[in-house]
C-alpha positions, 0 to 999 in steps of 0.5 A: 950552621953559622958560626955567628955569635948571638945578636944583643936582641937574640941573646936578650930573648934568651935570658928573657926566656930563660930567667925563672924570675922574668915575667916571659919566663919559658914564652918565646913570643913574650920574651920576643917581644921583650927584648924590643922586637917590634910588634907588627903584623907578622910578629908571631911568625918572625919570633918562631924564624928567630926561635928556629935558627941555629945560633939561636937553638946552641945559644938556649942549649948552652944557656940552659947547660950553664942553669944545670951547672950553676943550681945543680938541677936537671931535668932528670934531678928534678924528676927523682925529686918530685916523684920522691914527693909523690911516693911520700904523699901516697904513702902518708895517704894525702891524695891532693899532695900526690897530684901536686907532685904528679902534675909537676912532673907532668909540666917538667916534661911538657905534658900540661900544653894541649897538642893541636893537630892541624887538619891538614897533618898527614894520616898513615891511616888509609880510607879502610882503616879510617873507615873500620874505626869509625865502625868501632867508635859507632859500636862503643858509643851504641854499646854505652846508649844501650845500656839497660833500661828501666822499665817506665815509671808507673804515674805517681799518685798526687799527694793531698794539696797537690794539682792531678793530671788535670789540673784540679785540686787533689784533696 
């Protein structure tokens, strides 16, 4: 770990990326490219190597334990607030209230990104364990085809003014 202070730029990402008011707010690449960095070819891969340095991982640690200090609000504060917000909707019988406050919390710990697992991630499956799930995955799916089943429709009679099987006018 380097003992360097924080560039202008890296600091500027920062409080780009930090600052609840900015537009870049909680977007490392956006505040990236905020803060002058250029927007070339590679520029995504070169926001994530500034993103991923040390100096610049202590520099939003320590941004964000000032926020803490300053409004008094945490993580774990703001958890016991939202879910006080979801029990007082549950109780008050109001559903759409109670999944505000559930899909807060749920932003509050990261659990609205979708997670895309690349195809080339390691497996701690082997081919038999693949292989048995695959079998048990087939099963459910057969089992949830194979419901039961209706016997077939009897052909409904044509109503008077209507067309029969044949084309002709029923009447």
């Amino acid at each position: 770990m380097t003992d360097r202070p924080l560039t202008a730029k890296e600091s500027t990402t920062i409080e780009y990326y930090l600052d609840p008011a900015s537009e870049t707010f909680n977007n490392w690449g956006k505040s990236y490219l905020r803060a002058n960095y250029s927007e070339c070819k590679n520029w995504e891969a070169n926001a994530k190597r500034v993103h991923d340095k040390d100096v610049v991982k202590q520099g939003i640690a320590d941004r964000r334990a000032r926020i803490e200090v300053k409004t008094e609000r945490t993580v774990q504060s703001i958890d016991q607030m939202q879910q006080a917000a979801y029990d007082l909707a549950m109780r008050n019988n109001q559903p759409s209230a109670a999944v505000s406050a559930g899909t807060a919390i749920a932003r509050l710990y990261g659990m609205d990104k979708d997670v895309h697992v690349s195809q080339d991630t390691p497996s701690d499956l082997d081919s038999t364990d693949l292989d048995t799930l695959q079998a048990q995955a087939e099963a459910v799916l057969e089992a949830r085809h194979a419901g039961p089943r209706l016997a077939s429709k009897p052909p409904s009679r044509p109503v008077e003014g209507q067309r029969g099987e044949t084309g002709e006018k029923v009447g």
